[in-house]
C-alpha positions as a Python dict, from the first residue, in 0.01 Angstrom:
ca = {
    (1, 'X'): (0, 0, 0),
    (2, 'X'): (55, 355, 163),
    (3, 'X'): (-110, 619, -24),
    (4, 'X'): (103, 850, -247),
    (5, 'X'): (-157, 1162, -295),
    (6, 'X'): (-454, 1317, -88),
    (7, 'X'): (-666, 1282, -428),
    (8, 'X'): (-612, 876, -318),
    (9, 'X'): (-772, 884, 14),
    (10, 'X'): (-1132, 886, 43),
    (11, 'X'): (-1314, 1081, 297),
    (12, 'X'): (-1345, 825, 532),
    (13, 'X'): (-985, 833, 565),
    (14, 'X'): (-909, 1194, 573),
    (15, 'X'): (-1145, 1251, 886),
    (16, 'X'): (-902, 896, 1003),
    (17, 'X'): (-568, 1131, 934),
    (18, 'X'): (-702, 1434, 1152),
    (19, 'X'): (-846, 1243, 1423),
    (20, 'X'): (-481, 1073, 1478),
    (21, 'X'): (-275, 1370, 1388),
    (22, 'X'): (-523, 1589, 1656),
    (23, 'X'): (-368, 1412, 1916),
    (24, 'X'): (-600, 1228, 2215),
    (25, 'X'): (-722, 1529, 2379),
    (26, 'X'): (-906, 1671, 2062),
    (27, 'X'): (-970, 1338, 1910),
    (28, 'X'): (-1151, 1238, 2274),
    (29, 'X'): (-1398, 1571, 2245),
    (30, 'X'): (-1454, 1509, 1846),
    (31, 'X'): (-1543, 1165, 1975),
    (32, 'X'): (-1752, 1251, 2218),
    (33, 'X'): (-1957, 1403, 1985),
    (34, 'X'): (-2048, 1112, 1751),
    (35, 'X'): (-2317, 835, 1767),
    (36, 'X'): (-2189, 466, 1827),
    (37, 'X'): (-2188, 359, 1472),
    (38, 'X'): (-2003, 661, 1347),
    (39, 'X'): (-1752, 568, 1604),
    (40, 'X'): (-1707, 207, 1474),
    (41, 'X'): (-1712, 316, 1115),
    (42, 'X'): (-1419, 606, 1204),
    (43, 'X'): (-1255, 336, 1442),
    (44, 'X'): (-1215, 60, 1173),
    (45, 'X'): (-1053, 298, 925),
    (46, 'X'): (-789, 429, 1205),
    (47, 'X'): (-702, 120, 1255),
    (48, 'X'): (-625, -34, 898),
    (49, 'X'): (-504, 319, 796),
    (50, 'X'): (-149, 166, 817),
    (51, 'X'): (162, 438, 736),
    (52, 'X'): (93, 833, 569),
    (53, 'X'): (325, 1056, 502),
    (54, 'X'): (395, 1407, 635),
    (55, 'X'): (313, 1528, 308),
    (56, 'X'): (-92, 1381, 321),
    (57, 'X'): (-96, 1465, 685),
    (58, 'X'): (19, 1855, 615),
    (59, 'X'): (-172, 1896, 319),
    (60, 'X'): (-496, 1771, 475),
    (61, 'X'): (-454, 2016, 734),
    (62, 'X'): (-409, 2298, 492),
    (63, 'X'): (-693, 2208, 306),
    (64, 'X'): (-931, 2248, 636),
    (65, 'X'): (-733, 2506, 810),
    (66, 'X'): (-510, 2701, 598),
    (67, 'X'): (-237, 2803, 883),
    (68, 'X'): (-185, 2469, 1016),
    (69, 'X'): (48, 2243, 930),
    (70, 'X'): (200, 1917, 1065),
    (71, 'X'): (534, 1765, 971),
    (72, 'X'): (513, 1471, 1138),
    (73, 'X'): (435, 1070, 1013),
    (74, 'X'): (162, 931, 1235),
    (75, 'X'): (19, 551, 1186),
    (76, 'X'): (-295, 402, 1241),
    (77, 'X'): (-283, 76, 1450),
    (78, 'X'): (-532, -147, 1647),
    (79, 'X'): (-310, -31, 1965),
    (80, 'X'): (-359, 346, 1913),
    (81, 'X'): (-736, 356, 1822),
    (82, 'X'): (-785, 91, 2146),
    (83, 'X'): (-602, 366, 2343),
    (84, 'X'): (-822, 644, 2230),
    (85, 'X'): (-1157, 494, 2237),
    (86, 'X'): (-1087, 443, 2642),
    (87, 'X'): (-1067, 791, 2690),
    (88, 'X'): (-1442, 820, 2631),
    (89, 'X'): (-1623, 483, 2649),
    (90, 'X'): (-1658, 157, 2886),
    (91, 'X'): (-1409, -58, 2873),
    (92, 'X'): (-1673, -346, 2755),
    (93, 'X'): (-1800, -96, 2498),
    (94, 'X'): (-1450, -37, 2360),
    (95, 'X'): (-1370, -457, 2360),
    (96, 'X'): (-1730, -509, 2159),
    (97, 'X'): (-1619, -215, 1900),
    (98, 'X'): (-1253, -350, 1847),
    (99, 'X'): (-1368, -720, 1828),
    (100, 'X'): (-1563, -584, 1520),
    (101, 'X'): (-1316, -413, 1357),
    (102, 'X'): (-1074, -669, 1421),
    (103, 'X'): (-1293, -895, 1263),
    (104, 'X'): (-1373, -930, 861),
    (105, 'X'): (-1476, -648, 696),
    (106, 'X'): (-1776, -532, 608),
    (107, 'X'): (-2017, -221, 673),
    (108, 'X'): (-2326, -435, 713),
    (109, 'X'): (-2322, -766, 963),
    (110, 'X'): (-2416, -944, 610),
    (111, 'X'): (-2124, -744, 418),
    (112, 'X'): (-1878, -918, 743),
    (113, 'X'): (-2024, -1255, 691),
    (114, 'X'): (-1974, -1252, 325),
    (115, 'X'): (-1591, -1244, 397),
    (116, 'X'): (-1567, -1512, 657),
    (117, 'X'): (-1449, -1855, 498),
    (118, 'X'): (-1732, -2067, 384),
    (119, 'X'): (-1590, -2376, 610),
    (120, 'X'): (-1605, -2147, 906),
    (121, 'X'): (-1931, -1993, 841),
    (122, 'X'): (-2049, -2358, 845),
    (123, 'X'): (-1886, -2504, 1122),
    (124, 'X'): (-2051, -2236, 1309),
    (125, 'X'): (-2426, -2265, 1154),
    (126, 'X'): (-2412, -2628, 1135),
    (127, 'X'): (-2516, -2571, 1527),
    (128, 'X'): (-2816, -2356, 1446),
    (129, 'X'): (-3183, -2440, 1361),
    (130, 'X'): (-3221, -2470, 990),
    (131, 'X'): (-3446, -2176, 1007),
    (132, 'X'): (-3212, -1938, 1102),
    (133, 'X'): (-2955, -2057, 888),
    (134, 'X'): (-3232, -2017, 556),
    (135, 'X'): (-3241, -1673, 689),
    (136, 'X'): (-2877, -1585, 715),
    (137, 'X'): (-2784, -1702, 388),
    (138, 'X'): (-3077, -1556, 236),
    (139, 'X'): (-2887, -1252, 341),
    (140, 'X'): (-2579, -1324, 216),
    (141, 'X'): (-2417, -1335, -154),
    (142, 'X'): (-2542, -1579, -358),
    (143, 'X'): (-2226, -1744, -440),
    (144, 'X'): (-2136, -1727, -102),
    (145, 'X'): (-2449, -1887, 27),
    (146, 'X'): (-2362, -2182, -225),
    (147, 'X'): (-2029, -2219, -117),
    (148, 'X'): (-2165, -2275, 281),
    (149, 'X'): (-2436, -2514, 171),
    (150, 'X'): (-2186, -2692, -7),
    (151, 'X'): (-1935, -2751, 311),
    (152, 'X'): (-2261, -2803, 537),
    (153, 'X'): (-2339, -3172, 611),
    (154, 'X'): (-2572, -3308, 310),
    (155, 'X'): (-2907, -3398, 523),
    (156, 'X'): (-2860, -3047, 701),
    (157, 'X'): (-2812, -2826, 389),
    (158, 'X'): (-3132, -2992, 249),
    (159, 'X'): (-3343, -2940, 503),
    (160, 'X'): (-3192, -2568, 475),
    (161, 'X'): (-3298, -2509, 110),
    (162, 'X'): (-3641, -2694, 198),
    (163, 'X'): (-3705, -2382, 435),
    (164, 'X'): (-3519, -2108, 231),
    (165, 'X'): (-3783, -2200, -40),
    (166, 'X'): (-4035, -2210, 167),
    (167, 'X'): (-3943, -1894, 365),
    (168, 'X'): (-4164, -1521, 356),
    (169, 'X'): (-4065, -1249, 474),
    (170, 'X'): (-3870, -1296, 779),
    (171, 'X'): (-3991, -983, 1037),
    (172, 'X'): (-3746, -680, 1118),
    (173, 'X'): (-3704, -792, 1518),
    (174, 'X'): (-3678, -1144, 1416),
    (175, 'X'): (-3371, -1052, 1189),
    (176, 'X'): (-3278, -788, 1420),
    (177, 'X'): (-3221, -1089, 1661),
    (178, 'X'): (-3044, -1273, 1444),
    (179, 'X'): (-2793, -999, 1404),
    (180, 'X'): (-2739, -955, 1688),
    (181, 'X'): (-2661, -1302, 1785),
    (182, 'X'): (-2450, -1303, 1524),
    (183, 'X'): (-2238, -996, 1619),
    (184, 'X'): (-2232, -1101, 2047),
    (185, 'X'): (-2179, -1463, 1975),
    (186, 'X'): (-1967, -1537, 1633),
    (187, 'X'): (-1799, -1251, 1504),
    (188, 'X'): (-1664, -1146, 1836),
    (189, 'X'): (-1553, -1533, 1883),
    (190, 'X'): (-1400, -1529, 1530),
    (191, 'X'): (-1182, -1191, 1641),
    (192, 'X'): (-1048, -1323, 1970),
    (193, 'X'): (-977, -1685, 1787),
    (194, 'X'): (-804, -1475, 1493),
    (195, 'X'): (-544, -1298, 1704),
    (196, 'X'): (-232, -1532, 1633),
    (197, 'X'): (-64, -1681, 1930),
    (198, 'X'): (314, -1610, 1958),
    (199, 'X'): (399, -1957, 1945),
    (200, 'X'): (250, -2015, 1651),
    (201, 'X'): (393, -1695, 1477),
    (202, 'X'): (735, -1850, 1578),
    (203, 'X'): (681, -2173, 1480),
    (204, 'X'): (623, -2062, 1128),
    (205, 'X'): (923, -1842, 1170),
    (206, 'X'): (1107, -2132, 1261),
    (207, 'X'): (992, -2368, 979),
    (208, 'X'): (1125, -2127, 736),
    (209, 'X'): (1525, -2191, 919),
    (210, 'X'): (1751, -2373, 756),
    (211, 'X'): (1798, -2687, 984),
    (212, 'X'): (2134, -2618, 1093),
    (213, 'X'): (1980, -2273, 1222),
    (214, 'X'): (1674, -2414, 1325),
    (215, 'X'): (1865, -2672, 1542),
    (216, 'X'): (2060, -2430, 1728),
    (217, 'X'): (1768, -2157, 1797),
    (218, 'X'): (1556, -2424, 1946),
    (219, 'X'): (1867, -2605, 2157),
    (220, 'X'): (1900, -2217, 2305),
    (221, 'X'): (1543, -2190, 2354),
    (222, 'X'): (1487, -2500, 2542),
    (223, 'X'): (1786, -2395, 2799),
    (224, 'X'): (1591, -2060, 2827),
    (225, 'X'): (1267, -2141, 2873),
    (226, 'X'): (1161, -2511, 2783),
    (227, 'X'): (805, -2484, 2787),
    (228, 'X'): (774, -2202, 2488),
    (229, 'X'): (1013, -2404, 2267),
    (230, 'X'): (817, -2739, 2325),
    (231, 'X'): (516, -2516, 2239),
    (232, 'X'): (653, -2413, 1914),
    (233, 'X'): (783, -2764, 1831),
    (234, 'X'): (425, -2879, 1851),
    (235, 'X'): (282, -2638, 1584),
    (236, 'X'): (587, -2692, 1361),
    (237, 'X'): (473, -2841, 1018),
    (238, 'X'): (818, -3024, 944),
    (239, 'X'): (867, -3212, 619),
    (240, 'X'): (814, -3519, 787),
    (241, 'X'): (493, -3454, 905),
    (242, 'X'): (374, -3511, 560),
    (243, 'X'): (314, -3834, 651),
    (244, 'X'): (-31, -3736, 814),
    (245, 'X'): (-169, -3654, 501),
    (246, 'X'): (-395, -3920, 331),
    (247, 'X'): (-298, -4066, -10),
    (248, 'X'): (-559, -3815, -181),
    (249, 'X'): (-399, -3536, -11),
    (250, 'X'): (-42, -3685, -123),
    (251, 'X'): (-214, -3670, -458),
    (252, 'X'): (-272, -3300, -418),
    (253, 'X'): (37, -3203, -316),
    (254, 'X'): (228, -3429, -610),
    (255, 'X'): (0, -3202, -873),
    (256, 'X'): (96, -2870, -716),
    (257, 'X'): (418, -2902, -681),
    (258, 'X'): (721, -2858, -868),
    (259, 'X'): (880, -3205, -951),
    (260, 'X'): (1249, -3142, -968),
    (261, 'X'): (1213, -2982, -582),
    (262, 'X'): (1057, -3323, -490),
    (263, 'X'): (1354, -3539, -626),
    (264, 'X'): (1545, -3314, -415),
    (265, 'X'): (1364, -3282, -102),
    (266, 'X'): (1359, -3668, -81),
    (267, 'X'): (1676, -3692, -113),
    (268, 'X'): (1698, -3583, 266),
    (269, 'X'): (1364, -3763, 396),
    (270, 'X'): (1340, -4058, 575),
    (271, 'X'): (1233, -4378, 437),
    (272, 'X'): (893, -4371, 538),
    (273, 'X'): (843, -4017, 368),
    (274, 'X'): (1005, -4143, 80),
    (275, 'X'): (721, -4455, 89),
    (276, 'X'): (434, -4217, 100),
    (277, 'X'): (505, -4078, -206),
    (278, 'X'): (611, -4324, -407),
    (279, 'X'): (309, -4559, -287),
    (280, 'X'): (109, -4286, -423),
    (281, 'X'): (272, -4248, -779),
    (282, 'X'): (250, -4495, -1036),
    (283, 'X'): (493, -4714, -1088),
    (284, 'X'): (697, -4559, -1433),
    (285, 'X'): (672, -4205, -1255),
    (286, 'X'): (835, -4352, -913),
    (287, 'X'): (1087, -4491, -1174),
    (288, 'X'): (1205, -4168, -1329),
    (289, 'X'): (1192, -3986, -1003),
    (290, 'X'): (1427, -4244, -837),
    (291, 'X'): (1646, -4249, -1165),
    (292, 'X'): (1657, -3853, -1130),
    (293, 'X'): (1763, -3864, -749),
    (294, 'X'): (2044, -4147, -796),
    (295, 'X'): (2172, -3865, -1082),
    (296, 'X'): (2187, -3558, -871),
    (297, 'X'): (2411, -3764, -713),
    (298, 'X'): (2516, -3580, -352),
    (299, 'X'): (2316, -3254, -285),
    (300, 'X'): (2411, -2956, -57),
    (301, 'X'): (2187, -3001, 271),
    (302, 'X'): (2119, -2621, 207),
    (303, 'X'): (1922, -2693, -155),
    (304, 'X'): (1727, -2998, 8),
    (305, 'X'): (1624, -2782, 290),
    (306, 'X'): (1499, -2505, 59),
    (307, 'X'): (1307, -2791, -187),
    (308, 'X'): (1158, -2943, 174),
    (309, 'X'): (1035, -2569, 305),
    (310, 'X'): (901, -2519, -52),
    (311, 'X'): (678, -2834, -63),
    (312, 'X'): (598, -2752, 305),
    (313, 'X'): (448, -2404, 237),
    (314, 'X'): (242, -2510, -102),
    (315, 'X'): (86, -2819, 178),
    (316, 'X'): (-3, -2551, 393),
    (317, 'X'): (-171, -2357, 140),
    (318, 'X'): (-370, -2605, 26),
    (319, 'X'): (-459, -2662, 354),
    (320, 'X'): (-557, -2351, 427),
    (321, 'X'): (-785, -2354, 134),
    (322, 'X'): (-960, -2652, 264),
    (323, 'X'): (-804, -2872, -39),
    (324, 'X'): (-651, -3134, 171),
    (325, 'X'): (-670, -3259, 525),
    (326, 'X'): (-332, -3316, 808),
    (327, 'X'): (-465, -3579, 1047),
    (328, 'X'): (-326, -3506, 1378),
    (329, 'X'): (-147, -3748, 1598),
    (330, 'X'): (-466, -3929, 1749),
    (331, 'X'): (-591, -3994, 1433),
    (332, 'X'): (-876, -3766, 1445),
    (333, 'X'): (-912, -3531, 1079),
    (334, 'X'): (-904, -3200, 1134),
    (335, 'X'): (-799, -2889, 899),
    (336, 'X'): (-490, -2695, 997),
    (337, 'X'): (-353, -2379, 876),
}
């Protein structure tokens, strides 16, 4: 939410404001000037400054130097701080620092990891030697720690706790190692694997089309370039795809969602959509929802898409939240979203 009143912005972000509303020439020299961290801490709140007015930007500027003034909006992207920091550092150097900030927040390594998903975390530590893992989330929340141990596999997580409890204290270049590990290995991994492929940004653009819309976009896009729509077909989560969900992730979805959008969005699936979910309800609740769908009697294909991309988006929630699991065509579980 763009800030309203210089009062609102903390210092942090009104040294971000006058480094992008100095332009690149001053900002390089000011730059120039600072240690590596400074840099990184400056760098990550340029770029999730987002939008502020001319208003912030002129007052700031009369607050530090009373006869300047600047009129213009100026925003604070990934793309403009990038630019700047190659003015006066390596180009690795200036990759490492933006892999950072691009990844989770956090002013400590141990602040970042504390904001990575717990399922993540552990598919990454479930690799490492249980010491090193004791150590890591000895560093971490508490709650968050839990949450990891929880996901890890059961023998692993025990042997784990048997050397968290066991553990003294760990020595500064031991955990300095471990840091740093952690920052060259999996948080600049988890930065480069969280910038969103344009396929799959269109593909969820495209699952939210009506069909008759959806059908004639992709028709044009396979004429144009065939390879990018077959792409985007691939990571489309249609409302037939429900059918790689397991009956206790049918389950799921039957409790979260509404039930007059399901009666509906059968009403334009296929038979063996239709199957799945009945199979999966008991048998006086398949009852009334077929006796509701035989009274709506004939639906506008409009309404039955909207109940179908409805039902679609609460399954890729609880995806996303690790609450159910999409098999994928070879059979093999994985979690999506």
């Amino acid at each position: 939410m763009p800030k309203q009143e210089i009062t609102e912005l903390t210092g942090q972000e009104r040294a971000a404001v006058l480094m992008l509303a100095l332009g690149e020439e001053s900002a390089t020299r000011l730059f120039a000037l600072m240690d590596e961290e400074e840099i990184k801490e400056l760098s990550q709140t340029m770029a999730s400054l987002g939008t502020v007015s001319s208003d912030i930007v002129e007052g700031l500027f009369v607050q530090f130097v009373n006869q300047m003034t600047s009129t213009a909006s100026l925003s604070g992207t990934f793309t403009s701080t990038e630019r700047l920091l190659t003015k006066i550092l390596p180009g690795d150097q200036v990759d490492a620092i933006m892999d950072e900030i691009r990844g989770p927040a956090g002013r400590t390594m141990w602040d970042k990891l504390g904001n990575v998903s717990e399922a993540v975390l552990a598919n990454y530590l479930k690799n490492e030697y249980p010491q090193t893992v004791a150590v890591i989330l000895s560093k971490i929340r508490s709650e968050h720690a839990a949450r990891v141990l929880a996901v890890l596999p059961e023998s692993f997580s025990m042997e784990v706790v048997t050397r968290m409890l066991r553990m003294e204290a760990v020595q500064k270049d031991v955990l300095d190692a471990i840091e740093k590990t952690l920052r060259t290995e999996f948080m600049s991994n988890l930065a480069r694997t969280s910038r969103r492929d344009a396929h799959e940004v269109m593909a969820e653009i495209f699952n939210n089309l009506d069909r008759n819309t959806e059908s004639r976009m992709m028709e044009a896009l396979e004429e144009r370039n065939r390879d990018a729509a077959e792409k985007i077909k691939a990571l489309m989560f249609t409302f037939d795809d429900l059918v790689k969900l397991d009956a206790t992730g049918i389950q799921t979805v039957l409790r979260s969602i509404e039930k007059e959008k399901l009666g509906l969005a059968l009403k334009g699936a296929n038979d063996e959509v239709k199957e799945l979910f009945f199979s999966n309800m008991s048998e006086r609740a398949g009852k009334i929802l077929k006796e509701d769908m035989e009274t709506l009697g004939p639906v506008r294909m409009r309404d039955v898409d909207e109940a179908q991309a409805a039902i679609i988006l609460t399954t890729k929630d609880l995806a996303a939240k690790g609450e159910i699991v999409i098999s994928d065509e070879k059979g093999d579980d994985e979690l999506v979203y």
